[in-house]
Every structure is written in structure tokens, then in C-alpha cells.
C-alpha positions as CSV (number, residue, x, y, z in Angstrom):
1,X,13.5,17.5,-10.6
2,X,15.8,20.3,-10.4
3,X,16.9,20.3,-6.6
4,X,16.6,16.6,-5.2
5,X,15.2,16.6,-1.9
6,X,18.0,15.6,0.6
7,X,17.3,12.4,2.7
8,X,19.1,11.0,5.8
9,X,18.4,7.2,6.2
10,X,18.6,5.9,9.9
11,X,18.1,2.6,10.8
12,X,18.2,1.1,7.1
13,X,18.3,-2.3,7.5
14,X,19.0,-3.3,4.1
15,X,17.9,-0.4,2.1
16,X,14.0,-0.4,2.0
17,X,13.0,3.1,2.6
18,X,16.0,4.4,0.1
19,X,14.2,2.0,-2.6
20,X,11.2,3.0,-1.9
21,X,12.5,6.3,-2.3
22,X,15.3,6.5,-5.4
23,X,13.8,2.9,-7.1
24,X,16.4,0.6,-7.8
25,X,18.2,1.6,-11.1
26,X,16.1,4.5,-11.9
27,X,13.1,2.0,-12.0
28,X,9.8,1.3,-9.3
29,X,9.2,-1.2,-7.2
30,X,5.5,-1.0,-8.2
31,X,6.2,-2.4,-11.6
32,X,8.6,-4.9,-10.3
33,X,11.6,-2.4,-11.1
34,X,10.1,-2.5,-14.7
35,X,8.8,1.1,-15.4
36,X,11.2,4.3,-14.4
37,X,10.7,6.3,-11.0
38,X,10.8,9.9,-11.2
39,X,14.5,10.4,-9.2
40,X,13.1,13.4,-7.0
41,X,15.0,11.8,-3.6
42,X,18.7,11.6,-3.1
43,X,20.3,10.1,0.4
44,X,23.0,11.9,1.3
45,X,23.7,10.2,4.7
46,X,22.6,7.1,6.3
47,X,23.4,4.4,9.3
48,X,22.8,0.9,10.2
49,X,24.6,-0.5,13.1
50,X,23.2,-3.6,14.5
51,X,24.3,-4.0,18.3
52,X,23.6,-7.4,19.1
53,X,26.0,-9.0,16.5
54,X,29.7,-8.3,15.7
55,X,29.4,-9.1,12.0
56,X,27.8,-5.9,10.7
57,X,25.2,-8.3,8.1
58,X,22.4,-5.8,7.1
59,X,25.0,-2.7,6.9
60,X,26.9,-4.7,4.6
61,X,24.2,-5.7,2.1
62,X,23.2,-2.4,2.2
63,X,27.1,-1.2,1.1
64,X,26.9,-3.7,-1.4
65,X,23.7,-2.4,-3.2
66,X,24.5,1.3,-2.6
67,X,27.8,1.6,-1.9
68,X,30.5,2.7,0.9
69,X,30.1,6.4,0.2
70,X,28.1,8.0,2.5
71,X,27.5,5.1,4.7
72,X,27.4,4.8,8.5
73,X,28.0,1.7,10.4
74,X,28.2,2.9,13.6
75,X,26.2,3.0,16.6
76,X,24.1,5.8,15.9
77,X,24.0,7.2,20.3
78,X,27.8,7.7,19.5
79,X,27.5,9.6,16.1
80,X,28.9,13.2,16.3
81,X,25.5,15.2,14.9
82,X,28.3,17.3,12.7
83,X,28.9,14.1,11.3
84,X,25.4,14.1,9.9
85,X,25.0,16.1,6.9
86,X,22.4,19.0,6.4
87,X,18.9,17.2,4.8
88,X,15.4,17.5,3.8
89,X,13.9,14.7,5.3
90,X,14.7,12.4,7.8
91,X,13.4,9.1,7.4
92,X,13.8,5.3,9.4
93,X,12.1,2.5,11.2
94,X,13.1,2.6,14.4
95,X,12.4,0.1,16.9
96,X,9.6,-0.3,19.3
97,X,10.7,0.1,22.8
98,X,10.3,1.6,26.0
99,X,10.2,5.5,25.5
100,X,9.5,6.7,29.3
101,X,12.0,9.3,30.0
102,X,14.5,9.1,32.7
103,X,15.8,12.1,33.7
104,X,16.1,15.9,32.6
105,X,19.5,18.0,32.8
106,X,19.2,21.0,33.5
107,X,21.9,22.2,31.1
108,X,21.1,19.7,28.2
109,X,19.4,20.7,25.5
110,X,17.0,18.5,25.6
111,X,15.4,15.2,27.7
112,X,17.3,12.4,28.5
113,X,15.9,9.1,27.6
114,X,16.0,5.6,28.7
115,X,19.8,4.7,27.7
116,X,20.1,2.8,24.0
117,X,16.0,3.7,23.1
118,X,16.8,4.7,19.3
119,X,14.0,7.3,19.7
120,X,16.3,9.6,21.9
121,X,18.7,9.8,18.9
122,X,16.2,11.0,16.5
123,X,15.3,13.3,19.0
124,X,19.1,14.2,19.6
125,X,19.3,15.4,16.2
126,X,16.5,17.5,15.6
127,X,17.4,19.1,18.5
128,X,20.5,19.8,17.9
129,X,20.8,20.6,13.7
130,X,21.3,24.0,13.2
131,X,19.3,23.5,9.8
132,X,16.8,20.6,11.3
133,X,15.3,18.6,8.2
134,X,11.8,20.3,6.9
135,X,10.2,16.5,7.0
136,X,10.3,13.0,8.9
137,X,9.2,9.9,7.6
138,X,9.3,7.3,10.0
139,X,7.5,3.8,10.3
140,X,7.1,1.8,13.1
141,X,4.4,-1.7,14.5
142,X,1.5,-0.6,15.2
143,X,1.7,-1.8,18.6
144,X,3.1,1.9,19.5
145,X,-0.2,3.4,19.5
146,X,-1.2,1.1,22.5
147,X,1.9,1.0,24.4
148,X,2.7,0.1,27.0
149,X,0.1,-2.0,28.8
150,X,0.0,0.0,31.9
151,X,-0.2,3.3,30.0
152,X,-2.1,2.9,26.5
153,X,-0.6,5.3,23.7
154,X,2.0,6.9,26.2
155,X,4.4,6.0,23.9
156,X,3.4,7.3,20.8
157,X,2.2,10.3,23.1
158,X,5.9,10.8,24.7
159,X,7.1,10.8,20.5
160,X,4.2,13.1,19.9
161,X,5.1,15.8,22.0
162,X,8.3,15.6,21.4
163,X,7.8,16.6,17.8
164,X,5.3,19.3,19.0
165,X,7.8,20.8,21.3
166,X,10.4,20.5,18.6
167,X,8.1,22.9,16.0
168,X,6.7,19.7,13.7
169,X,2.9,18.8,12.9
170,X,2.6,15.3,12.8
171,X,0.4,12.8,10.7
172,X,-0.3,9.3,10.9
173,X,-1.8,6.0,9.7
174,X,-1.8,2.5,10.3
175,X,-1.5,0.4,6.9
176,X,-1.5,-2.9,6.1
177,X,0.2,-2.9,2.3
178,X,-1.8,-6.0,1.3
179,X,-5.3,-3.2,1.6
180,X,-4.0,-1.7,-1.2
181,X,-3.2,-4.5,-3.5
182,X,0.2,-5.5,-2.4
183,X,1.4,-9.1,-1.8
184,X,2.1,-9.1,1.9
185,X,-0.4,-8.6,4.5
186,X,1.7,-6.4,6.9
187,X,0.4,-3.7,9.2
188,X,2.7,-0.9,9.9
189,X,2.2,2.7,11.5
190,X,3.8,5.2,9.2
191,X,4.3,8.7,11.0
192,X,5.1,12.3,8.5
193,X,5.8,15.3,9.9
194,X,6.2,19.0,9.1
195,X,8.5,21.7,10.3
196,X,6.9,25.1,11.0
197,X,6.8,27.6,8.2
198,X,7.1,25.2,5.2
199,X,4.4,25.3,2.9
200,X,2.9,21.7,3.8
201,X,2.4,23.2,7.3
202,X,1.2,26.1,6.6
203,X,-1.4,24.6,4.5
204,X,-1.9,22.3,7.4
205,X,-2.6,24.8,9.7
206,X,-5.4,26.5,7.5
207,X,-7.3,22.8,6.8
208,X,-9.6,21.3,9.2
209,X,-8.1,18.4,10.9
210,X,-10.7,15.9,9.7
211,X,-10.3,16.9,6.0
212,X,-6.6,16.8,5.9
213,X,-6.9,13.2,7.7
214,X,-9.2,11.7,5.4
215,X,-8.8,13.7,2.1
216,X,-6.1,16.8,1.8
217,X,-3.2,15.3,3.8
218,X,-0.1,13.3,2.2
219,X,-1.2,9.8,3.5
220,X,-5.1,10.3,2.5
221,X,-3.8,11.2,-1.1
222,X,-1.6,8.2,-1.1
223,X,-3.8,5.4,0.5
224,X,-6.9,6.8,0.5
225,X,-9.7,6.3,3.4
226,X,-13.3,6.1,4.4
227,X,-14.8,5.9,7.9
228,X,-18.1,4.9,9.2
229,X,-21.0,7.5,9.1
230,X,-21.6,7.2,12.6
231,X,-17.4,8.1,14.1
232,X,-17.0,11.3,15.2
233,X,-12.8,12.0,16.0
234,X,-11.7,12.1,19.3
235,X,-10.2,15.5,20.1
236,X,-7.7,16.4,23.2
237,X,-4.3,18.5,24.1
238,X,-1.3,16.5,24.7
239,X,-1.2,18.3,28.4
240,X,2.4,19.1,30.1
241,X,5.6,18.3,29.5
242,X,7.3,15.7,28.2
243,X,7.9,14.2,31.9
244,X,4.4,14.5,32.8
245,X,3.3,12.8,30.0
246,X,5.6,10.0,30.4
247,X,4.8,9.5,33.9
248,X,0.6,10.5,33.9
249,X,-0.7,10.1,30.3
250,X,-3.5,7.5,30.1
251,X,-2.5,6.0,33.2
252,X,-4.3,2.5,33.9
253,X,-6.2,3.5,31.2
254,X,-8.3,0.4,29.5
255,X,-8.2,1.6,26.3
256,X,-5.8,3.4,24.1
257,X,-6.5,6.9,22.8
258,X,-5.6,6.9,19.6
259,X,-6.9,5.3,16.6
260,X,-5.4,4.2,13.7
261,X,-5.8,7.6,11.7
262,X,-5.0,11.0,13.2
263,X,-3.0,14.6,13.4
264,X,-1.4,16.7,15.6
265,X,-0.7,20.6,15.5
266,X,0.0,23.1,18.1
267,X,-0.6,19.8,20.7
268,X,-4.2,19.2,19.7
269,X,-5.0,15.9,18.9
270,X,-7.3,15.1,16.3
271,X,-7.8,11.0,15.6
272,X,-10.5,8.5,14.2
273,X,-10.5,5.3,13.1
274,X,-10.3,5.0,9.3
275,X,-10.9,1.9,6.9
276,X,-8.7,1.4,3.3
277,X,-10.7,2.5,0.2
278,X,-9.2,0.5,-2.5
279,X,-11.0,-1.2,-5.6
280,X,-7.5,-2.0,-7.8
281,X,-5.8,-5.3,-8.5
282,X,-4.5,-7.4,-6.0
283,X,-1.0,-9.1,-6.1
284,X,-1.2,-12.9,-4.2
285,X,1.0,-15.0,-3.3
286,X,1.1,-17.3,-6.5
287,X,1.9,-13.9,-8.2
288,X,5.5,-14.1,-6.9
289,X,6.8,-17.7,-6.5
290,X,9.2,-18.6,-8.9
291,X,9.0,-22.2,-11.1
292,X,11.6,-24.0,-11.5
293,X,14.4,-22.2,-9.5
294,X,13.8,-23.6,-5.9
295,X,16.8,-26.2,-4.4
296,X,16.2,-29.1,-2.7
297,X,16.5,-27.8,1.0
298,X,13.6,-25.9,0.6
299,X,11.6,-28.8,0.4
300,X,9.8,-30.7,3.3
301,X,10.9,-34.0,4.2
302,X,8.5,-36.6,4.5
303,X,9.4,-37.6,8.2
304,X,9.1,-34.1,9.5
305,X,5.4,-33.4,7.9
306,X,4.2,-34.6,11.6
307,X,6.0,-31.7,13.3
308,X,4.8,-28.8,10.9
309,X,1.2,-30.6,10.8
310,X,1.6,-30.4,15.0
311,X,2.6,-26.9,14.8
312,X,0.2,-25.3,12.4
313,X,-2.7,-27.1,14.1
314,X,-5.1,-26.2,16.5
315,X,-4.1,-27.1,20.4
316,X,-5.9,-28.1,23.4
317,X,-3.4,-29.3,25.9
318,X,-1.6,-29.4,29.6
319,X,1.5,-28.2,29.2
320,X,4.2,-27.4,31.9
321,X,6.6,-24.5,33.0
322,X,10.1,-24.3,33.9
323,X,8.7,-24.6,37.4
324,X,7.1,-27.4,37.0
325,X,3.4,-25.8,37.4
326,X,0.5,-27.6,34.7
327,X,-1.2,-25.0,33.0
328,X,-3.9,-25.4,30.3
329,X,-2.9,-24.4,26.7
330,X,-4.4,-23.5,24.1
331,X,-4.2,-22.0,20.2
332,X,-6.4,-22.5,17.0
333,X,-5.0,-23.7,14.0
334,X,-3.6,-22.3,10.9
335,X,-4.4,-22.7,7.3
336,X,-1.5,-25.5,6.3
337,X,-0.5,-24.9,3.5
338,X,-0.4,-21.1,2.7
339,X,-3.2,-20.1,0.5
340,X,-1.9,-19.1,-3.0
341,X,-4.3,-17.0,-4.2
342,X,-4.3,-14.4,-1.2
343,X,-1.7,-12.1,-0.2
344,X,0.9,-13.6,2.2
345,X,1.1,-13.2,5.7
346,X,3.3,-11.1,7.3
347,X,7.2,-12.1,7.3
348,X,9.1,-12.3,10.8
349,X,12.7,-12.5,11.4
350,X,12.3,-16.5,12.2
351,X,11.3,-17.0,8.8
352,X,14.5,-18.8,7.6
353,X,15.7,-22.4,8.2
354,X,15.1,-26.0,7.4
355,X,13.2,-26.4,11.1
356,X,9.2,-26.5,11.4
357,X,7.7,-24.0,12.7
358,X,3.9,-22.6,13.0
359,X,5.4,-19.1,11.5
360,X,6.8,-19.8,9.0
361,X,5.5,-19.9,5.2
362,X,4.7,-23.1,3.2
363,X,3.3,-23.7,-0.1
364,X,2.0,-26.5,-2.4
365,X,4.0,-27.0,-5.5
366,X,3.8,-29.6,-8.1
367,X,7.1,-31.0,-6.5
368,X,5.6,-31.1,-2.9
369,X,5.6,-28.7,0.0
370,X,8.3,-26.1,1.0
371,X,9.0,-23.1,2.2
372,X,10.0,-19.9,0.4
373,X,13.3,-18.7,-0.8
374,X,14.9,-15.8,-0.2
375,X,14.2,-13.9,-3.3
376,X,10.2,-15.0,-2.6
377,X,10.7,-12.8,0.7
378,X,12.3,-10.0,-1.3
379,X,9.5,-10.3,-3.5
380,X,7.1,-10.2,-0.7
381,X,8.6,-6.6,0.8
382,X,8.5,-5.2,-3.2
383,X,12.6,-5.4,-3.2
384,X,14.8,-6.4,-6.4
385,X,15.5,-9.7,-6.5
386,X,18.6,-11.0,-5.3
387,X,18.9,-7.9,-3.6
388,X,20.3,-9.3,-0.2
389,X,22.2,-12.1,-1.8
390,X,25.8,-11.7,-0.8
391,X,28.8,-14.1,-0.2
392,X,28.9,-15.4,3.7
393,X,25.2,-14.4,3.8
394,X,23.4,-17.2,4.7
395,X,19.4,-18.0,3.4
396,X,18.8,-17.8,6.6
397,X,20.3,-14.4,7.5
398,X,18.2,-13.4,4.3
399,X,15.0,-13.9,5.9
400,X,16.0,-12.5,8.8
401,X,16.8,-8.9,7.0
402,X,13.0,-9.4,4.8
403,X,11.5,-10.0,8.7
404,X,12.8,-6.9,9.8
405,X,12.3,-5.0,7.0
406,X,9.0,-2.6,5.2
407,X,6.9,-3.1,2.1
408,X,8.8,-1.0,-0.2
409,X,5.8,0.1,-2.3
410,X,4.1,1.6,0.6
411,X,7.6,4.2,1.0
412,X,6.9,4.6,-2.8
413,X,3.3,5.8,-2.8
414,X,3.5,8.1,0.3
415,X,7.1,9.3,-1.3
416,X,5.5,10.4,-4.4
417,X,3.2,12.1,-2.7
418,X,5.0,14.0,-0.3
419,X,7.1,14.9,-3.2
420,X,4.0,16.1,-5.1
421,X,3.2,18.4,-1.7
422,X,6.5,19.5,-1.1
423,X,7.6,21.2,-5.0
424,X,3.7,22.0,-5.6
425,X,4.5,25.9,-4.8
426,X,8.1,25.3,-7.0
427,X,5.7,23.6,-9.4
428,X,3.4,26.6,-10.1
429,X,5.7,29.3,-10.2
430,X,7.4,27.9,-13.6
């Protein structure tokens, strides 16, 4: 492609949406980073600044893999927006947290939110780019769409409106990468949206909602959907103002109101639950284990097969508090040892370590049990391996960052796509 579209990468972790993106080496992470990837995206600009730690871990595996140029490592609240080059598409995972809003300012530009909620700095910048980026691509647990408990989907409502008020139409979708073939089984809410007056809007704005969620729109095209024939989508305005909504929307509300599928344009909602339509091959667990490569730490002792057998089983006990008050307790059990010939389940940040734990993986090998290495994680998420090997970077540290981090083949898919949408006009006019 002629013109590479122009990405700023917030929140990067160690790099997954950029791979997802450019491929590693001009190659996919869909063939294992065998086959090229078309080079249509080029990051011009990203950040990862880690708050609770001193030693900046993730932002400097990143630095090693794509170098200093270019790079933030600062907290991104303090970032001068000039700082922040002109872009295409903004893209980033950022955290789940508490999005009410606190105040409004009268001469501020925009709303003030809770102090250190990473929302409020995507926000900042869109509001305050001269040139705001045509697209977003953001990802998030899908736990936003029913947030918080009091409130169901006032979150995701709060980021919603935002957008709206900010001139984007918004698309999103819950998926789990392992419905669509890919080794893990984690469930992630990925969010596009569209600046008024480019084309993917406009053509938006003339296609019926329901056809653009489940066939015409970027994330139907990539991961395509059916529903049930008797789900109608629920339709309603996001009503009032950003404050409003933070302090009324949904209130006490059972149940959230949006599903795992939907749109927004102009502030009209459009949203119905959608299941994966996939028939292609599967990549399990056995698929990515290496033979032969694995030290001995990663192997479970004898003596300690009580504890992860204790752990991973089923529990029907009294247990007591820090107050000393009895309470019953209670948890089935897990399958012990991972199945191989599934996908895994989903990776979290206390992944790594020799300790048990009822989280973490295990697998039966010829040799015995253990647990995976780090380059099985990376393997896991679709990223090279060896990609977050670094020296003073423990194994540990390294399951941290694949915890935090996305299935890289999902960015892939939906990048092609978007791609596809955005030069489809540039496309037809050679």
C-alpha cells in the first residue's frame, strides 16, 4: 500500500496490537510468522508506562523488539497531546476501571474524569487533536458491558457517549479467539469506531443497523456471526449528557443492556446477542508445546502434587476470615491436568512461578507434569517466540506480560479488514 495508515499505540504492553498490526518481520502471526503480511499499518507513536513498578519491564521489551524511536514511556495523564503525532487510527487496551465522572469545568474542553482512569486520556486526546484520528481500535474484558454492579453497562455507556459526542459511530463484539480456531480460549470485547465524514461512516450511516452488525460491518466480515431466529435487537438513545448518564443510566438495573454484539450512531443503540459461525481448523493446546526444550523447574515435584491436586479439586469446606467468622465454602473442580487436545484456557498475570496454584496451566508430558514455559504463553497470544525474552526479565515477569496481553490473531483479522474498508474507495479509483 501506497500511504500506510498511521497508528498510535497506547497502552502496549509488549507489542500485541502493533504485531497484530505490522506482523513481525514482514510475516503473520496466523501462519506462525511463516507467510508475509501485507504492511498496510505503520506506528508512528506509542506509550507504555506501567505505574505500579519503578522498573519500566513491558516498555522495555517492547523497545527491544521495536526499538527506542518513537517510543513513550511515560505516564500517559502527563503527556503533552503535541507530543502525540498526527494518526490514522488510535488503537489500545486499556484497563477496566471505574469510568463515573467527577466533575465538569466550565472552561475545559471537555469532562473531567475519575483521576488516573486511562479512559479520560483517550478521551483527552480526541478532544483535543486538531486532526483527531479517522479510526479507534480498542479492546477491553468483557466485563465492561455489565459494569458496575449497581449500574449494569454504565460504563461502556459513559465510553459510548463519549465517542458519540466526540463525532465517532461505534461498533462492537465480544470474542473469544479460540471460536475461531485459535489456541487460547480468551474472551475479549473489541470496540471500532468511525469519525464523521469518512467513507466507513458514511456507508454506515446508509446500512441498517442489524445488517452492518451481522454482515456489512468490519467485525461481521472478520469473525463472522449468526443469531437465533427468534432475537429481535434491543433498540434505545443513549439519553443526556455525559453526567446524567454516569450518574442515572441503568440504575439498580438487574440486568445489563447491552449484549455481546451491537452499534451506535447519532446515540441510537442497536444491540443483540450474536453466536461465532466458524467451521475451520482448530489450533489446541498440543499444537504449541515444544518437545524437548523445557528445564527442569518447570517440572512438578513429587512432594507438591498434594497441593496442586488440593487446588484444582472440587471444595466443600468451613473456612474462616480475618475476623475470625466460619463461613461455608465452596468451588467445583478443575480438569487436572490441562486437556491437550482443546484450546487452552485463558492466561492471567499469576501464570508464572514454581508455586501451585488452581490457575495456572499444567500438562502431561512423557517426562511428568509441568507447567508451561514462557514461549508456550507467547505461543498461546499468537506472538513470535522468544519475543519477551530479555536479560533481567524473569520467567516469571514473562507470564505476567502474556496475562495481560491480547491474542494477536484476533488484531490481525479485524486489521485486515478495516484495512480492506478503509482503501476500498482508493482501491476502485486505480
Amino acid at each position: 500500500m501506497k500511504n500506510k495508515i498511521k497508528v498510535v499505540e497506547l497502552f502496549a504492553g509488549v507489542g500485541g496490537f502493533r504485531l497484530g498490526l505490522e506482523g513481525w518481520e514482514g510475516k503473520s502471526s496466523s501462519t506462525n510468522y511463516k507467510n508475509p503480511l501485507e504492511k498496510n499499518y505503520e506506528v508512528v507513536w506509542s506509550n507504555q508506562w506501567e505505574p505500579s513498578t519503578k522498573v519500566q519491564h513491558a516498555s522495555a521489551v517492547y523497545e527491544n523488539r521495536f526499538g527506542i524511536g518513537h517510543h513513550s514511556n511515560q505516564d500517559i495523564a502527563t503527556v503533552d497531546i503535541s507530543d502525540i503525532p498526527d494518526h490514522d487510527l488510535l488503537v489500545g487496551g486499556f484497563p477496566c476501571q471505574d469510568y463515573s465522572v467527577a466533575t465538569t469545568l466550565k472552561n475545559s474542553k471537555g469532562l473531567i474524569g475519575k483521576k488516573g482512569v486511562l479512559w479520560w486520556s483517550i478521551h483527552k486526546i480526541l478532544s483535543e487533536k486538531e486532526n483527531k484520528p479517522k479510526y479507534l481500535f480498542l479492546e477491553n474484558v468483557d466485563r465492561l458491558l455489565i459494569s458496575p454492579s449497581a449500574q449494569r453497562g454504565r460504563d461502556f455507556a459513559i465510553i459510548l457517549k463519549s465517542l458519540d459526542q466526540l463525532g465517532y459511530a461505534v461498533e462492537w463484539r465480544v470474542i473469544n479467539a479460540a471460536d475461531f480456531g485459535m489456541p487460547q480460549r480468551r474472551r475479549r470485547i473489541f470496540i471500532l469506531a468511525y469519525l464523521k465524514g469518512t467513507d466507513i461512516y458514511k456507508s454506515l450511516n446508509k446500512t441498517k443497523a442489524i445488517e452492518w452488525i451481522l454482515e456489512d460491518g468490519t467485525l461481521a466480515s472478520s469473525f463472522p456471526v449468526t443469531v437465533e431466529n427468534s432475537l429481535s435487537p434491543k433498540e434505545f438513545d443513549l439519553v443526556g449528557d455525559i453526567v446524567s448518564i454516569s450518574e442515572n443510566f441503568n440504575k439498580n438495573g438487574k440486568i445489563g443492556l447491552f449484549e455481546n454484539s451491537g452499534l451506535m450512531i447519532n446515540g441510537k443503540i442497536t444491540t443483540i446477542k450474536t453466536k461465532p459461525s466458524y467451521e475451520g481448523k482448530s489450533i489446541v493446546l498440543k499444537d504449541i508445546i515444544q518437545n524437548g526444550e523445557i528445564t527442569e523447574d518447570f517440572y512438578i515435584n513429587a512432594e507438591d502434587l498434594d497441593k496442586w491436586n488440593y487446588l484444582k479439586g472440587s471444595k466443600k469446606e468451613i473456612r474462616k476470615n480475618a475476623e475470625g467468622f466460619e463461613y461455608n465454602y465452596s468451588e467445583g473442580g478443575m480438569i487436572f491436568p490441562d486437556p491437550l487436545d482443546k484450546p487452552s484456557r485463558t492466561i492471567i498475570t499469576g501464570e508464572g512461578g514454581k508455586s501451585a496454584s488452581r490457575f495456572k496451566h499444567v500438562i502431561q508430558t512423557p517426562k511428568g507434569l509441568r507447567r508451561l514455559s514462557p514461549v508456550e504463553l507467547e505461543r498461546l497470544n499468537m506472538f513470535p517466540d522468544e519475543h519477551t525474552k530479555l536479560n533481567g526479565i524473569t520467567d516469571t515477569k514473562r507470564a505476567f506480560f502474556m496475562g495481560n496481553a491480547l491474542v494477536v490473531g484476533v488484531i490481525e483479522k479485524i486489521g485486515i479488514t478495516l484495512c480492506e474498508k478503509i482503501t476500498k474507495k482508493e482501491k476502485a479509483l486505480v
